[in-house]
C-alpha angles and dihedrals in degrees: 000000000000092000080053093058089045102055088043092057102039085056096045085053094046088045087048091049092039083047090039091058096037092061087041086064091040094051091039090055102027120102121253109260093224075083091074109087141117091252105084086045103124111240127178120249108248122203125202134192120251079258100056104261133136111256098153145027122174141176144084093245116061100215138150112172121227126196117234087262097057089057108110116233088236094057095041091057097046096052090042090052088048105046106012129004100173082048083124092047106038123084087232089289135083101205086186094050090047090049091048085043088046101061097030077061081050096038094052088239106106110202095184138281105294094231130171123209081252091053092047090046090059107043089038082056107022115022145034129275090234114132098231131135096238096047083052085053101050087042087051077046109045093043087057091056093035084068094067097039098052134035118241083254107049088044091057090043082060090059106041080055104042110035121107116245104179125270110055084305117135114173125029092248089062088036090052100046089044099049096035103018086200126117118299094217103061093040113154143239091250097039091046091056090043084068103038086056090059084062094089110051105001095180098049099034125040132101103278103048101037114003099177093050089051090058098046089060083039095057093052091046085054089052094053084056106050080045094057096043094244080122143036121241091237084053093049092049095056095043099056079052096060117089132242100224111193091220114127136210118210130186099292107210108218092216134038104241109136107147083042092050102043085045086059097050099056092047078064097052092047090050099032100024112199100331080072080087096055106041086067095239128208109184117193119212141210086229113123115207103215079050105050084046094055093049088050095050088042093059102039089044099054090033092057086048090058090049101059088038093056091042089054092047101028103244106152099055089167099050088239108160113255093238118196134186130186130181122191116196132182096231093203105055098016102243119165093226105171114007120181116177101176147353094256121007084195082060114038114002087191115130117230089172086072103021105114104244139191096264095202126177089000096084088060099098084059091058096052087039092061092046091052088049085063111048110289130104146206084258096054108107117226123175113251094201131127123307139180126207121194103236096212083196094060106026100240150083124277123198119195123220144197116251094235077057083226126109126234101206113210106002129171105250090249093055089047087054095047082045090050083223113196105203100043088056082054089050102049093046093053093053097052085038125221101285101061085039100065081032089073086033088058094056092040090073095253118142128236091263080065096059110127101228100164132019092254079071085069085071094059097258083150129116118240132128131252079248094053093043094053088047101047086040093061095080089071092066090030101062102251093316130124128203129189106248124216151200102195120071098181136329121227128196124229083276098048091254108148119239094177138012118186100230100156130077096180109211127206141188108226104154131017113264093238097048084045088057107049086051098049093052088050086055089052102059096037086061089044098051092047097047096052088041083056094035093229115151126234110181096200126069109208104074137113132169151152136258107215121190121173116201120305093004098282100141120017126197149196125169129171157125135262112176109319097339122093118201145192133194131193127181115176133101141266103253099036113255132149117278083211146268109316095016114135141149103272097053086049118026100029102063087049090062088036096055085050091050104050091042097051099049096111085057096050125101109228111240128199112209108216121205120235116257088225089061127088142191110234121183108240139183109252094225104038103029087229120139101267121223092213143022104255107113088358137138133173121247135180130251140174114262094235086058084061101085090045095044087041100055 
């Protein structure tokens, strides 16, 4: 009997010391548990309009974390019926459940893994999914010590937030609302044990690949409950009757604002990188959503027109889609208010907003800016005639015309930019010359693809975005200033705290105010005039803006300001091709921005232009741009100050 004892001991010691040095390795190679946090859980960036409303939703995992609190009762008792129905009693581990999964494992008939929510919280953050025996022991391990490092509740709270439910859905908050789209809050008996069903093979079983096998599971699981008295019988009996409907529920965005959103998103990553996916990001916008609405009707609306026009007149003879983009601006804080980069983001996920474009006539204002700039007025009287011009590329002459294909003789220089003359642009930029020209466009804000290198550049052969051209045509309402404009407001984390707040506006003199208003004013009346010869209505005064057409219709332009917004229009097509004969800026581009305008007046802050002290009205004959002693074939034209002692005298 002694030698019994003896044996006995002496196994029990050698098993203590076998078990002891075990659990040394384990603890040695195991991961530290302070790994384990919410805080590395992947969670799509969400954007969202100025307004509040969802414009963007990104991410592979579909994921939205909930404290323990925020678990209804419903949903806890259904998982815990499923998975682990002692969770509240066990010290992370089920001895009883090991021992039945240990010799099926023997026996060669595996009855599971015997794995406690504890269990499945630390291999799902901390280990592999590998089916070893070493991986099973540091799991046994590491949900020991997880029980005193973690209270029953935050641990729970791991795994609702954690666990995979089919779909891209991680966490039973994102997996509700995208299987049953209804309040969390209310969920159901029947709904709670449906996901708690998927549980066991997301992939194969849950609502939208096999409903009837995902009833079936959630049926069993209702009868746990009911078992287990987590549930009446009046309640279980309801619940096996309800159906389980296939139909899914994925994030709905509230506005349409695809090229903006996906422009958004990118600006994230640069900044955050990948870890964007895991801070739980909220990014406010400038975008406003009435805005945003009436851009997006504009553009399908008046596209739609051309292309029953072109269909009617044969216009697009290779079948090429008529594509559109439209930008709106506040020109005094910088906020991105409607922003379209495209007809159709399904078909074509390429960005005009941002595609850098032949401006055409619209760089015209610039010209005459810098000529006034430099002396001249809009009274000074240039000749709008022929002119050739020896193409040194192509060895041959080139010779501009109107578009009218008429000539205007002798013409005061406001009447030439209202005109959109040709050869009076070339003019002007061959007597300032080339340097002093890209000189003004440099402080304008326009960028080097922008450089005028030959005269046909007068003519806006250059390279910039619809973007770009609102910005850098700003300073024309805003009295020579530029701003930097934005699309991000402010950037929270998953707990509100703030990681970025817009603050600058960064303000910038770009053009004298006296040179901005004349312009301006130029661009008033240009605007005036067009829109009473084509009897077209535009219910606000104070707006101004320039037609732009490039050679054989291939972009057409109209940019522009109404109030505080700025906008740009483009029409033209992807690969370049002609829009058609008799196709120009001002019958594409400009009832887009019309359309906008007149739309979005309620929405508009109404602006006084103020006129500079150091500018004066001064009477002038219409024909020679002279001061004129009466009032027969007169008008009245502004001029600096500094210009009154030369046109007096």
């Amino acid at each position: 009997m002694l030698t019994v004892i003896k044996s006995l001991a002496l196994f029990f010691q050698i098993m203590f010391i076998f078990i002891g040095c075990i659990f040394l390795y384990v603890d040695k190679n195991t991961p530290n548990l302070d790994l384990i946090s919410e805080s590395e859980l992947q969670q799509p960036i969400r954007i969202y309009s100025k307004d509040g409303k969802l414009i963007g939703f990104f991410g592979i995992e579909r994921r939205e974390l909930i404290s323990f609190e925020q678990i209804p009762e419903n949903l806890k008792n259904a998982v815990l019926a499923a998975e682990d129905k002692d969770y509240f009693n066990h010290s992370g581990v089920k001895i009883s459940s090991l021992v039945r999964a240990l010799l099926g494992e023997l026996t060669g008939s595996p009855s599971g893994g015997g794995g406690t929510i504890s269990m499945q919280v630390v291999r799902s953050y901390l280990l592999s999914t590998e089916r070893t025996y070493e991986r099973k022991l540091k799991e046994i391990y590491l949900a020991w010590r997880l029980e005193e490092f973690m209270s029953k509740e935050e641990i729970l709270q791991l795994y609702f937030n954690k666990t995979f439910l089919g779909n891209r859905n991680y966490g039973f908050k994102a997996a509700y609302d995208y299987y049953f789209g209804k309040n969390f809050n209310e969920i159901s008996i029947a709904d709670s044990a449906t996901l708690a069903a998927i549980l066991q093979r997301p992939s194969a079983i849950n609502p939208k690949k096999d409903p009837a096998k995902t009833k079936k599971r959630r049926n069993l699981i209702l009868k746990r409950m009911f078992e287990e008295d987590l549930i009446s019988s009046n309640q279980y009996q309801q619940s096996i009757l309800e159906n389980v409907d296939s139909k899914t529920y994925p994030p709905i965005l509230e506005l349409e604002a695809p090229h903006f959103s996906e422009s958004i998103r990118k600006k994230v990553l640069q900044i955050y990188g990948s870890d964007a996916f895991k801070l739980g990001l909220n990014v406010y916008t400038t975008l406003d959503s009435e805005m945003q609405i009436n851009a997006i009707n504009s553009v399908n609306e008046n596209l739609f027109r051309y292309q029953q026009n072109a269909k009617e007149n044969n216009l697009n003879e290779n079948g090429t889609p008529v594509e559109a983009a439209f930008i709106a601006m506040d020109y005094t804080s910088g906020e991105i208010k409607a922003y379209v980069g495209g007809n159709n983001f399904q078909d074509s996920k390429f960005d005009r907003v941002t595609a850098k474009l032949m401006p055409g006539s619209t760089i015209k204002p610039f010209i005459y800016s810098c000529a006034f700039e430099n002396g001249l007025r809009p009274a000074t009287v240039v000749v709008d005639g022929p002119i050739i011009v020896k193409d040194e590329l192509l060895e041959d002459y080139w010779r501009p015309k109107n578009n009218s294909g008429n000539f205007h003789g002798p013409v005061r220089l406001r009447e030439s930019l209202i005109e959109s003359l040709n050869s009076v642009s070339i003019k002007l930029t061959d007597m300032l010359g080339f340097e002093k020209m890209n000189s003004c466009f440099d402080r304008y804000g326009f960028s080097s693809s922008m450089d005028i290198k030959d005269l046909s550049g007068a003519l806006g052969n250059g390279l910039i975005s619809p973007y770009e051209l609102a910005q850098t045509f700003s300073i024309f309402p805003n009295s020579g200033t530029s701003v930097d404009f934005f699309m991000i407001e402010k950037i929270t984390n998953r707990k509100g705290e703030v990681y970025f707040q817009n603050t600058s506006k960064g303000n910038k003199e770009r053009l004298g105010k006296e040179i901005a208003f004349i312009t301006r004013e130029i661009l008033k009346e240009g605007l005036d005039r067009f829109l009473k010869f084509r009897n077209l209505n535009l219910v606000i005064e104070n707006a101004g803006g320039k037609t732009g057409t490039t050679n054989d219709a291939r972009d057409t332009w109209f940019v522009g300001y109404a109030e505080n917004i700025i906008a740009s229009s483009w029409v033209g097509k992807d690969d370049g091709s002609t829009l058609g004969d008799e196709q120009f800026g001002s019958s594409n581009a400009l009832p887009i921005w019309l359309d906008f305008m007149n739309n979005s007046i309620d929405l508009l802050d109404e602006t006084t232009f103020v006129i500079p002290e150091d500018i004066t009205l001064v009477r002038i004959d219409k024909n020679t741009g002279k001061v004129a002693s009466t009032f027969d074939n007169a008008i009245f034209e502004y001029f600096l100050d500094d210009d009154l002692k030369d046109i007096l005298n």
